[in-house]
C-alpha positions in Angstrom: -41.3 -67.0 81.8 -43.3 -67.5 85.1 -46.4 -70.3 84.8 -50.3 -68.8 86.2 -53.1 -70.4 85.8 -56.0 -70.4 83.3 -59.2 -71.5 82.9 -60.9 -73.2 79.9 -64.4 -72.8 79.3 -66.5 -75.4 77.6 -69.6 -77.1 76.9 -71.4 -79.5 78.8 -69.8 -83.0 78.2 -66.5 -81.8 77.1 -65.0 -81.2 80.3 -63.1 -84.6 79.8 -61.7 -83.9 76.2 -60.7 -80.7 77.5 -58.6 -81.9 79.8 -57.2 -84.9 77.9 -56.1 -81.9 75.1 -54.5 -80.1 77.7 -52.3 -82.5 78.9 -51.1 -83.9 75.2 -50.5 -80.1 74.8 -48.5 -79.8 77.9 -50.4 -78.2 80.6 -49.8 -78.4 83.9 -52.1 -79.3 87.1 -55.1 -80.0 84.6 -58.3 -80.0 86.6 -61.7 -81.0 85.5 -64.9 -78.6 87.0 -68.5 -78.3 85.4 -68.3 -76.3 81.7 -64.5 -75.7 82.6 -60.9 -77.1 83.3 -58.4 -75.5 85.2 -54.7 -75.7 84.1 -51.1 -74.1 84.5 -48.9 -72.9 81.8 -46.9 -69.6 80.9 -47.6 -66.8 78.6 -46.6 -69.2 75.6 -48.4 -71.8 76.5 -51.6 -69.7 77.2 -50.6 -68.5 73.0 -50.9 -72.4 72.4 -53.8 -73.0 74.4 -55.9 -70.5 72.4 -54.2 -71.8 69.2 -54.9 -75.3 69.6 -57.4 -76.4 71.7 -60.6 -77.5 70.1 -63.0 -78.4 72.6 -62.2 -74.7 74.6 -64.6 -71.5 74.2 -62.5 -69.4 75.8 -59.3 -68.9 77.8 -59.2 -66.9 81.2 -56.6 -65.6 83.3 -57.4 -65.5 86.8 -55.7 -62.2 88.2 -57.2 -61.3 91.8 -59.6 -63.1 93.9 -61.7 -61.5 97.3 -64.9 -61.7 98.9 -67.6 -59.0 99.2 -71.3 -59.1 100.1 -72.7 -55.3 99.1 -72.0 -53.3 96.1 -69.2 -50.7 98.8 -66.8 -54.5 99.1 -67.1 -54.9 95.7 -65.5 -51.3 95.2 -62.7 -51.8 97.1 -62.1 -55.0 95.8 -61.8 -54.0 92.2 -59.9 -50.6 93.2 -57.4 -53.2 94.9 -56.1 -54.1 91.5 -53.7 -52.5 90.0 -54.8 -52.0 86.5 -52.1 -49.8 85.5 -50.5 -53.3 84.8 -53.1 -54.3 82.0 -53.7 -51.2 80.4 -53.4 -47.3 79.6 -55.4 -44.6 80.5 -56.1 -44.2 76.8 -57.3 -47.4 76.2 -61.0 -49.0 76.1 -62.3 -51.7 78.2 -65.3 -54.2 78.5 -66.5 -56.3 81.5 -68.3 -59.8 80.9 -70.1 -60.6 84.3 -71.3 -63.7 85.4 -73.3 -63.9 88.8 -74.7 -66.7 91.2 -75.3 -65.1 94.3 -77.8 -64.0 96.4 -75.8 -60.9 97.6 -75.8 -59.5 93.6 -78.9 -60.0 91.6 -77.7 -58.2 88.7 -74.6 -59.1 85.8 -75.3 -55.5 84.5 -75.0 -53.9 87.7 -71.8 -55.0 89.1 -70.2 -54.5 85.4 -71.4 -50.6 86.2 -70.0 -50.9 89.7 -66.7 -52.6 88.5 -66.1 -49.8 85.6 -66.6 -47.2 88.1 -63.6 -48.7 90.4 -61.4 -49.1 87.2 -62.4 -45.6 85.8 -61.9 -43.9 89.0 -58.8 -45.2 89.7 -57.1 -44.4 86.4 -58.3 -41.1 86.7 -57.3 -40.0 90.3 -53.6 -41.8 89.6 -53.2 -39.8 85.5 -56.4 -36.9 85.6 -57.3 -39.1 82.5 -59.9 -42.4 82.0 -60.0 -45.5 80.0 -62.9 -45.6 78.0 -65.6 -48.9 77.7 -65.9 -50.5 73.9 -68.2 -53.3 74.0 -67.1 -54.6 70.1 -63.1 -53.9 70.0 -61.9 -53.0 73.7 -57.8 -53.6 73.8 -58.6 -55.4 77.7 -61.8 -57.7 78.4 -61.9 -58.5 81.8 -64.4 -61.1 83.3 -66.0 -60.9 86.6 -67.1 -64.1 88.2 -69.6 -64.0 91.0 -70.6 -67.5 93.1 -72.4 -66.9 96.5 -70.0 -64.1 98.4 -66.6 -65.3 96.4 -65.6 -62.7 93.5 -62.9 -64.2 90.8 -61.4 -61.8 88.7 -59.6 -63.0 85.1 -58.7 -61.1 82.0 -59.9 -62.7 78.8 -57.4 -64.0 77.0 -59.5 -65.1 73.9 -61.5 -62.1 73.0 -64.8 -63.7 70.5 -65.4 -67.1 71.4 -63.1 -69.6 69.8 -65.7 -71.5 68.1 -65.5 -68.8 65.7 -62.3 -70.4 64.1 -62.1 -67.8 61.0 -63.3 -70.3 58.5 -67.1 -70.4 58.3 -68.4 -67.1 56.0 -70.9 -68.9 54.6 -73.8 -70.7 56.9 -76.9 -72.3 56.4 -80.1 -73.0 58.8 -78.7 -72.9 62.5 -75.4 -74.3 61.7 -73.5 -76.3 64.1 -71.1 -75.1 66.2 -67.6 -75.5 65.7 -66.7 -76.7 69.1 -69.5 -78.7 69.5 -68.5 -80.3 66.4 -65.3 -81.1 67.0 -65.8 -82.4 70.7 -68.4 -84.6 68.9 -65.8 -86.0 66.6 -63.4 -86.5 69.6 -65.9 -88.0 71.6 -67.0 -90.6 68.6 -62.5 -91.4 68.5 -62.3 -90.1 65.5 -58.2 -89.9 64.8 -57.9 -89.7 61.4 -57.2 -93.6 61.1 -59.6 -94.4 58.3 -62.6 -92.9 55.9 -64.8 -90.2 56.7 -68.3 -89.4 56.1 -70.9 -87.2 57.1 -73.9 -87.8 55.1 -75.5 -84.4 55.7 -72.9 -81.9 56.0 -75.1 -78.6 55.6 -72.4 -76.0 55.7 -69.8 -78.0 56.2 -68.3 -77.4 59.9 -68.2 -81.1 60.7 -66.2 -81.7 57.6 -63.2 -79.1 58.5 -62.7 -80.3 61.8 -62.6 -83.6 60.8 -59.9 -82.7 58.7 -58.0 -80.9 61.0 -58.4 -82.8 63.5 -56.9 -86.0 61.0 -54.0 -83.7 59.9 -53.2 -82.3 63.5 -53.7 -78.8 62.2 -54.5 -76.1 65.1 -57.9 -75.6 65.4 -57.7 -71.9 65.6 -55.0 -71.4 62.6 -57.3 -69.1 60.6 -58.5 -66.7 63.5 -58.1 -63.1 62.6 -57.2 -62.0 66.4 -57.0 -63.2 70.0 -57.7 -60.8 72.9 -54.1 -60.9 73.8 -52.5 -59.5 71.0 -53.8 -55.9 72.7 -52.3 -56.5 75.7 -49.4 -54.7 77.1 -47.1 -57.7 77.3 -48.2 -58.9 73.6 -44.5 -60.8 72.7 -44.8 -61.2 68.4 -41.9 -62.6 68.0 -42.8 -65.7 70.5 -46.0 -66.1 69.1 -44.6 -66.3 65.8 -42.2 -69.5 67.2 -45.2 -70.3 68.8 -46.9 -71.2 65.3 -44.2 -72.2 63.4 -43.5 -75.1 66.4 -47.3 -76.2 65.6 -47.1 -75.9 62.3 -44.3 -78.2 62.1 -46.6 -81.3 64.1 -49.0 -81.1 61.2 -49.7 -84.8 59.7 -49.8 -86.3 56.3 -53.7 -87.6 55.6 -54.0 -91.1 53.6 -57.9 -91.6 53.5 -60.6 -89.8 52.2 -62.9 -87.2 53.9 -66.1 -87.1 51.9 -69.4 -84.7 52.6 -72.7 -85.0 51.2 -75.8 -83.0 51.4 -79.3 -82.9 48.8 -79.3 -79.0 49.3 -77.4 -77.3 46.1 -77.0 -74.2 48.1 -75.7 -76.2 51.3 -72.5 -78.1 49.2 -71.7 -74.3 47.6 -71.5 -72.8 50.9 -69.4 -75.8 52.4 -67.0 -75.8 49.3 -66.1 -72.7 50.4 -65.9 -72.9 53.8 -63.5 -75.2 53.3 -61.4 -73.4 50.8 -61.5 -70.8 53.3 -60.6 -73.4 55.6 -57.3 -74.3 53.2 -58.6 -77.9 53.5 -59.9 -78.2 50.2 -57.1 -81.0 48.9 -58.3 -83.1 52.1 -62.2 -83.0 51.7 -64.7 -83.5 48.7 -68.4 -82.2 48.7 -71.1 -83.6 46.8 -75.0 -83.0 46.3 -76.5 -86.6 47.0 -79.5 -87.1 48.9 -77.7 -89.6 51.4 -81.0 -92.1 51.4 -79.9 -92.6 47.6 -76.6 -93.8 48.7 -74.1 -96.5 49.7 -70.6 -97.1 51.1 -67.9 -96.3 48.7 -64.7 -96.8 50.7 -62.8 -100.1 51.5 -62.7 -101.0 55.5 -64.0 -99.1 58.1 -66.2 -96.2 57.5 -66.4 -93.4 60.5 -69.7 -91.6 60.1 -70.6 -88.6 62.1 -73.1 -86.3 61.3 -76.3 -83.2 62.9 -79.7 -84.9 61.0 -82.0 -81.7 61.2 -83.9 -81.9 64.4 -87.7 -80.5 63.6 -86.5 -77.2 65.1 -84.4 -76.7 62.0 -86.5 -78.1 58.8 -90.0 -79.3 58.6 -89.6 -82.8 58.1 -91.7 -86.2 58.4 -89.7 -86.7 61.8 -90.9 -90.5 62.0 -90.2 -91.5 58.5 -87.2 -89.2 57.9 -85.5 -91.3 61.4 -86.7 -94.6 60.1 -85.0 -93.7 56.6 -81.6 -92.5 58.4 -81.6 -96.5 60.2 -82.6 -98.7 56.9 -79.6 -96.7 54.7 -77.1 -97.4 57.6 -78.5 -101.0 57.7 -78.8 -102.0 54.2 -76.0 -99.9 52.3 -73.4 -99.4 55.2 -72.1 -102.1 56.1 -68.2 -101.8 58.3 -69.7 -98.5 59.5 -69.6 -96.3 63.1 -72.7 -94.3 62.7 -72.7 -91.3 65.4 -74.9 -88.3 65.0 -76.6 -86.0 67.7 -80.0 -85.1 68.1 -82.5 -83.5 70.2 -85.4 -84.9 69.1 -85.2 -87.7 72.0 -88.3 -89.2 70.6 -87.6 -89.6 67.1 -84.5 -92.1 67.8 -87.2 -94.8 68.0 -87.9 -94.8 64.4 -84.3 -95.3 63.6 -84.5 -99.3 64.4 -81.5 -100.0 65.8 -80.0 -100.3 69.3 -77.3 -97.3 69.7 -74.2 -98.9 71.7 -73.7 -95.3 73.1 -75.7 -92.6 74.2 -73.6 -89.3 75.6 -75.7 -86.3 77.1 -74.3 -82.9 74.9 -76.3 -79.4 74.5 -76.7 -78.2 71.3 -77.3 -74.0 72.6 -80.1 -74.9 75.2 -81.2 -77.7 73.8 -80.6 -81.1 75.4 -79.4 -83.4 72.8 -77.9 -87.0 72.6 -75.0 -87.8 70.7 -75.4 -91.6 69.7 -73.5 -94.3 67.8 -74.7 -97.4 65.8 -72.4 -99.7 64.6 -72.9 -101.4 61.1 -71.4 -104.7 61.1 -69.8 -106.5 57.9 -72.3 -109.3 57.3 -74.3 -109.6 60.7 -73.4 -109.2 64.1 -74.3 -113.0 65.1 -71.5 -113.6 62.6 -68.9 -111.3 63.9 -69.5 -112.5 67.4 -69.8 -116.2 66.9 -67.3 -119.0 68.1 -64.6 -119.4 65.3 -65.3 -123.2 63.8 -63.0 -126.2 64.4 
């Protein structure tokens, strides 16, 4: 099979997890840009990539680049593909457009532009036209537009692949899935110890923790992938494709617990994580986490998304001050990490984060920060062993 290469989209901050997941999975020429990372692989690989990868939104497949500067280039450009390749005459069609260019002002119009090229060509070649369907279209084909420089990709993903299949049930502005799991990654979380997140809502942290610990693929209970439409759709290698992954999966030792005050909260992330099939791996319980201390033995990795004030009307000052006396006084051997975007609200919490990492939570500008709770005090941990 002959190697092409793909893009990965991401968030803001990822763009070196990405990359690091790429190259444990096997990709070739891995290279970092802003929200994305380029790589090279073949048509199994690109099944893996969209499998496996956790910090990815989508998957592209670059297919013809050119230049134009008014809406006639762009025409020809577009008619230059052969589409015949990707699709039927009977089938349906969408085009995601993204533009930064002075010579197109519009996403909407050059999608209209682009159809017309596809449509027109289809139907002076067969008398007969593909048809567009934004929900289920059998091709999705992305137009990027920077200054005069057109790229042209099919999408290999189809719905974003933070929608793992998993999550039915959420609650106020959930997290999302990616963002979780680069969070985790980001904090080192591996799977070498306890787990905790204090205020799990409807549970999304708690699933990727657990796949992440037991190596599962993040995208193992997605309905569909764009390319299973696709002319050159191979079933059989995708099926080796998942039975290879399948067979990396890891035994778990430690615990992976979840707690949240909201009764409706741990119901709907019980069963997001039966949907999940990690329900032997992780335990829910309704505890307001103020009310609580550390349970496990050794180290304790904490990661959690504290509302923010956007999401709950809360006592920001007190409610912060509250998350930074329970880490203090009841969890001790800990790595606190959560992410906010209440910027002013992490003075309440009293402590000194050892990290601060720049993430976006949607549009919002958030901090992803880590405290670490010491056994006994830090002067002690750090102090010149006695003669």
């Amino acid at each position: 099979m002959e190697n092409f290469k793909m893009i990965a989209k991401t968030f803001f901050g990822f763009e070196e997890i990405l990359a690091k997941e790429l190259q444990i999975l096997g990709a070739q020429d891995v290279e970092q840009g802003v929200r994305m990372v380029s790589f090279v692989g073949d048509k199994g690989f690109m099944y893996k990539a969209n499998l496996s990868l956790r910090t990815a939104l989508k998957i592209l497949k670059p297919i013809y680049y050119f230049r134009a500067t008014n809406e006639q280039g762009l025409y020809k450009g577009i008619s230059g593909i052969d589409w015949s390749q990707y699709m039927n005459s009977n089938q349906t069609f969408v085009i995601d457009t993204t533009v930064h260019s002075d010579y197109f002002k519009h996403s909407q119009f050059v999608s209209q532009k682009s159809k017309d090229a596809i449509v027109d060509q289809f139907r002076n070649k067969t008398g007969a036209r593909p048809s567009v369907d934004k929900d289920y279209p059998d091709l999705r084909i992305n137009i990027h537009i920077d200054k005069d420089q057109i790229s042209v990709a099919l999408d290999t993903s189809g719905n974003s692949l933070h929608q793992r299949g998993y999550r039915t049930a959420t609650n106020i502005a959930p997290i999302n899935e990616v963002l979780a799991a680069g969070m985790l990654l980001l904090s080192g979380w591996d799977g070498q110890g306890h787990f905790l997140d204090p205020m799990c809502g409807s549970g999304t942290i708690l699933a990727e923790a657990a796949m992440i610990a037991c190596n599962i693929p993040a995208n193992l209970n997605r309905k569909e992938f764009a390319f299973e439409k696709w002319k050159d759709w191979d079933n059989e290698l995708f099926d080796q494709i998942i039975d290879s992954l399948m067979k990396k999966i890891k035994e778990f030792h430690y615990t992976i617990q979840g707690y949240d005050k909201a009764p409706s909260a741990v119901s709907k992330a019980k069963d997001n994580i039966r949907n999940a099939n990690l329900d032997e791996y992780v335990s829910i319980a309704e505890k307001n986490f103020f009310d609580t201390e550390k349970t496990t033995q050794g180290p304790l990795h904490m990661v959690f998304n504290p509302p923010y004030g956007e999401r709950l009307d809360i006592e920001m000052e007190r409610f912060y001050k509250n998350i930074g006396d329970t880490l203090k006084q009841n969890y001790p051997g800990t790595n606190a990490w959560f992410i906010t975007a209440n910027l002013e609200a992490l003075k309440f919490v009293g402590l000194k984060p050892s990290r601060k990492i720049k993430l976006f939570n949607g549009s919002l500008e958030a901090r992803l920060v880590k405290y670490e709770m010491y056994e006994g005090s830090k002067r002690a941990k750090f102090a010149p062993p006695t003669s």
